[in-house]
N, C-alpha and C positions, 0 to 999 in steps of 0.2 A: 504494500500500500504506500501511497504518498505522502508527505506531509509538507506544514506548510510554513514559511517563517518570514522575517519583516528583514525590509534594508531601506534603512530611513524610513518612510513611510509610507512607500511601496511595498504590498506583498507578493510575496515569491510563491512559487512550487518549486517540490523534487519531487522526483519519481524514477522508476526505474524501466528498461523492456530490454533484455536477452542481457543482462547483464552490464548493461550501461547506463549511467546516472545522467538525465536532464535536468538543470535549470531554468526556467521559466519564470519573465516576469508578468504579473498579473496587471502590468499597468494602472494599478489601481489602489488607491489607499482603503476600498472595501472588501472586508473578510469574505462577503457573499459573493463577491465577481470573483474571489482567489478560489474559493471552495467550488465553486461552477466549474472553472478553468481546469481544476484540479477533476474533478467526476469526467469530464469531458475527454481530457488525455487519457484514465483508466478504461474509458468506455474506447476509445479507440486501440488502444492494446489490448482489449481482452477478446476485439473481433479482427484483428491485423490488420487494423486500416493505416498504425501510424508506423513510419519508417524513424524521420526522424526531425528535429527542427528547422530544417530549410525553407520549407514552405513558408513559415512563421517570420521568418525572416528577410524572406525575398522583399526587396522593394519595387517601383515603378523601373525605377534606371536599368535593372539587373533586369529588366523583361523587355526593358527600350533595346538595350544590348543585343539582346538575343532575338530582338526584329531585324533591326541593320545586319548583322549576321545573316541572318536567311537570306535576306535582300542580297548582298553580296555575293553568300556563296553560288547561287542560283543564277546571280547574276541577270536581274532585275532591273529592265528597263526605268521604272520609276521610282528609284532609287531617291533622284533629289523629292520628286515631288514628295515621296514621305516624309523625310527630311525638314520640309517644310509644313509639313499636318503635326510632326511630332515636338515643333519648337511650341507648338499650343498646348500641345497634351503637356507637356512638360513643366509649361508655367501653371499648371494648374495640379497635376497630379506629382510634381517633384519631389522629393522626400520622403513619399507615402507608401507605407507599408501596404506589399497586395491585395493582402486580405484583409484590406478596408477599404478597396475601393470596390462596391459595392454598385448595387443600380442604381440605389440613393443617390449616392455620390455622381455617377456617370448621367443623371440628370439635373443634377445639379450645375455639373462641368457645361451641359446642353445653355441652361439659365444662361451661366455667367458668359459663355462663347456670345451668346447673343447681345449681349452688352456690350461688344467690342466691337473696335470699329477698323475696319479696312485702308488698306491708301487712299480707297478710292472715296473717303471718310462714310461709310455705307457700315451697316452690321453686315457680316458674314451670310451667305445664303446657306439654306439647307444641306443644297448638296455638298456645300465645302465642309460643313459640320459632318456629315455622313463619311465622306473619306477618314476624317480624323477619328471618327468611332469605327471605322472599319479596320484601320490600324490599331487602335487601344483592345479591338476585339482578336486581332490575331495575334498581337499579344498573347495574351490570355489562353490563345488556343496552342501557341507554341509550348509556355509556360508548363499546360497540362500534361502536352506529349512529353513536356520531361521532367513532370513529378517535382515541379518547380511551383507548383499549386495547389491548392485539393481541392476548389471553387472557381467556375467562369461565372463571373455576373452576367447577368441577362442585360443584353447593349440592343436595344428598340433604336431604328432609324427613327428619320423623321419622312415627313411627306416632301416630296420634290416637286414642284409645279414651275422650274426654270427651263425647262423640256426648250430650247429653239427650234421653232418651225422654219428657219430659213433657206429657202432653195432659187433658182432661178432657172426660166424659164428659156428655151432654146434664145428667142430674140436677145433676153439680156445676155444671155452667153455670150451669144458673136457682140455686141455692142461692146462687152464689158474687154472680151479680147481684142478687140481694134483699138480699145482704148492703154492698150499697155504695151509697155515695150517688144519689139518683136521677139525677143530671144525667152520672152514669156510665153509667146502662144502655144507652144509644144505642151509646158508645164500645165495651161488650164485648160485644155481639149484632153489631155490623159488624165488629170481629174474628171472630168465632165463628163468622159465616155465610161471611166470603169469605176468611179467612185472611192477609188482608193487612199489613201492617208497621205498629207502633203509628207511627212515627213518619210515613207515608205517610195513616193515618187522622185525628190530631191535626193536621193541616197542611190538612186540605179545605176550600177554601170554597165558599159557594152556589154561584158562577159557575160552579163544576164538578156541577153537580148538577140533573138535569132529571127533577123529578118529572112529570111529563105525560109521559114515555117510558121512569121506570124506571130510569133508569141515570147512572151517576158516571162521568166521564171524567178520567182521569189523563191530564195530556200528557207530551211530553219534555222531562227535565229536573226533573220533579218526583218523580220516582220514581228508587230507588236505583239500577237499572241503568240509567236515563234513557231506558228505552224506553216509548210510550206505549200508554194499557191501557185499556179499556172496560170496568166493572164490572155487570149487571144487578142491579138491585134486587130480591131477592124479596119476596114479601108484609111476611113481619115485618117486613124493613129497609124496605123503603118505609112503614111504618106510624111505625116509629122517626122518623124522617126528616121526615114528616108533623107529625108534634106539633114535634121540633124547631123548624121553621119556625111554625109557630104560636107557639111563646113567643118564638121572637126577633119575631117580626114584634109582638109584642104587648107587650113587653118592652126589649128590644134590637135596632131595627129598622137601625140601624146596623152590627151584628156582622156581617163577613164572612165570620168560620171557622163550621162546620155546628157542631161540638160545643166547648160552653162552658160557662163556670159560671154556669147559672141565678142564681144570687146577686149576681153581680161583673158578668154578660155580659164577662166576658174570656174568651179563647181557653185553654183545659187544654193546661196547658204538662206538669203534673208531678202525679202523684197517687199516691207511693207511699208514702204513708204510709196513705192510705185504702186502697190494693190489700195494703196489708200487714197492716192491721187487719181487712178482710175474709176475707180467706185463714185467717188464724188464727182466725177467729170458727166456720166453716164445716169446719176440720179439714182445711184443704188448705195450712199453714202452708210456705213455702218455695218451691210455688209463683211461677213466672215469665207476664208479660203474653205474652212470646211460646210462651209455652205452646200460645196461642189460633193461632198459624202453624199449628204442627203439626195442631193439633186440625181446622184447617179443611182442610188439606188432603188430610188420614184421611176427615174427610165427607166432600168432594167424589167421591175416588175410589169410597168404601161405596156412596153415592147413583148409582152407576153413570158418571158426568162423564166423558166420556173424558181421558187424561193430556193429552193437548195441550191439551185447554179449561183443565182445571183449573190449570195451570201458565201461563197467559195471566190468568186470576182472580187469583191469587195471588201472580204477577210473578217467578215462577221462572226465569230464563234460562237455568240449565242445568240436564240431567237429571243428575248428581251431587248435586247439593243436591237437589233434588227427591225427589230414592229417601230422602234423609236423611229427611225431613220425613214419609214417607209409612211411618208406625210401625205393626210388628206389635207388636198387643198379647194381653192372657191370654183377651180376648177373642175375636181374631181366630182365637190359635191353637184354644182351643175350640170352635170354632165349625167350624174345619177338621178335628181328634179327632174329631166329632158326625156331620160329611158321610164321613169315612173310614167309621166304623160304619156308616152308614145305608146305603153304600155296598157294605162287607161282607154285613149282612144280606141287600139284594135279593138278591146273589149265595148265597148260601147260601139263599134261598127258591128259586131260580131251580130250581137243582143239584137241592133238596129235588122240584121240581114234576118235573123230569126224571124222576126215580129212580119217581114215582109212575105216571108213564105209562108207561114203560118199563116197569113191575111189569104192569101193566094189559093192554099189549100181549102181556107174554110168558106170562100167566096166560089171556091169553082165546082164546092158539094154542093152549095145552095141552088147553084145554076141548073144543075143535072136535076136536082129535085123540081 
């Protein structure tokens, strides 16, 4: 059995299991929280739950540690963006022993997040809060696999209604592309035809690219969910693609990336000062590059693409993002209004056509009689 003793005016436990003595502080100058603490640790020894006091121990940092870790070893694209969710978590859960942060707490943390304020001087939106509890939560769940815990608190998202419906529409495409410098238009006709990730098209080079069959292959590890992807080149884009290779080869025979600065022959790393000057030239001011996501994956499906093809183009790995991306617009809905009618009408010609033969039938008995 245990017992129980004072230091200063905090109580303590001991106890023993296989032969090894624990100390345990009961954080508390009440006899009744020491005695609980104490029943607690016996009741876990006498069914094998307890190993030994690490769990008790562990802090936030020592489970922040062991996220960047995974991050690393795995070698994890979003790396900084964690990095950046975890400077929050941090000012908030710093010094705290794990097993007091609770769901109490992890709503709490929700409160006070919303009180803060952005560069942009705005509170934080939801979904930003959701990434930073989707990190405190895998925390938690690494923590577990390694008996670095005995408790995941229960982490509830919040609702997201910051969903952008932006897309554009063929016309503003060619507009917005005659509005930018030429050595851009390769770059937003291969977003625009395959829907793909600006940062997944700025990174191509030749070696991925086989005009004599039409098609771009992405391997693994170069694409954001590292799974690997076979692109078909349509006409346009292989026409694109075409002249590319023609000026680097004449030009820049040396460049490796497909799309670059005709000028520099360096690889387009960054052009948002021209995507911003063209946007606003063309009346489409505010305008996002991944606009051209959405946009491509509304063609794909319009164009009849079944979802599994087009989500293999696109690199969608799951159907939740997917349905995101795949926007009803005023068009769409119109276009539905227009088949409803047209749909009424037959019905009401049909009913119309009945009523007239039916007249004819019961007009040419009367006659006979």
């Amino acid at each position: 059995m245990g017992s129980l003793y004072k230091r200063g005016h905090i109580y303590w436990i001991k106890y023993s299991r296989g032969g090894r003595r624990f100390r345990e502080s009961s954080e508390s100058k009440k006899l009744s929280i020491a005695k609980r603490l104490l029943r607690l640790r016996e009741g876990q020894i006498a069914e094998g739950k307890f190993t030994d006091l690490e769990p008790e121990r562990i802090r936030y940092e020592h489970l922040e540690k062991d996220l960047l870790n995974d991050y690393k070893i795995n070698e994890r694209k979003s790396l900084k963006m964690v990095q950046y969710n975890l400077s929050h978590l941090r000012d908030y859960f710093g010094g705290m022993k794990a097993k007091n942060i609770t769901a109490d707490r992890v709503r709490a943390y929700v409160v006070w997040r919303k009180g803060q304020l952005t560069h942009y001087n705005r509170p934080p939106t939801n979904a930003t809060i959701n990434r930073e509890l989707s990190a405190l939560k895998r925390m938690f769940t690494l923590g577990s696999q390694a008996d670095r815990v005995r408790a995941v608190p229960y982490i509830s998202k919040l609702a997201e209604n910051n969903v952008r419906k932006g897309f554009f529409s063929h016309y503003e495409y060619l507009s917005l592309r005659d509005a930018l410098p030429d050595y851009l238009w390769p770059v937003v006709a291969f977003a625009y035809y395959t829907g793909m990730r600006k940062g997944e098209i700025l990174k191509l080079l030749w070696s991925q690219v086989d005009l004599q069959e039409g098609t771009v292959r992405l391997e693994v590890g170069e694409t954001k969910n590292d799974d690997a992807r076979t692109v078909a080149l349509s006409s346009d884009l292989w026409e694109e693609l075409k002249q590319q290779r023609a000026i680097r080869d004449k030009k820049f025979p040396r460049c490796r990336f497909v799309f670059f600065n005709h000028k520099t022959g360096k690889q387009i790393k960054d052009f948002s000062d021209a995507w911003e000057t063209a946007t606003c030239k063309v009346g489409l001011g505010g305008s996002l590059f991944h606009d051209f996501r959405r946009t491509g994956v509304r063609n794909l499906l319009r164009a009849g693409v079944p979802e599994r093809v087009a989500m293999a183009i696109s690199g969608h790995k799951t159907r939740t993002v997917f349905d995101r991306y795949n926007i009803v617009d005023e068009r769409d809905i119109r276009e539905a209004s227009e088949k409803v009618q047209g749909y009424l009408k037959d019905q009401e010609k049909a009913i119309k056509e009945k009523i007239v033969q039916f007249s004819r039938k019961v007009g040419g008995g009367e006659n006979e009689k």
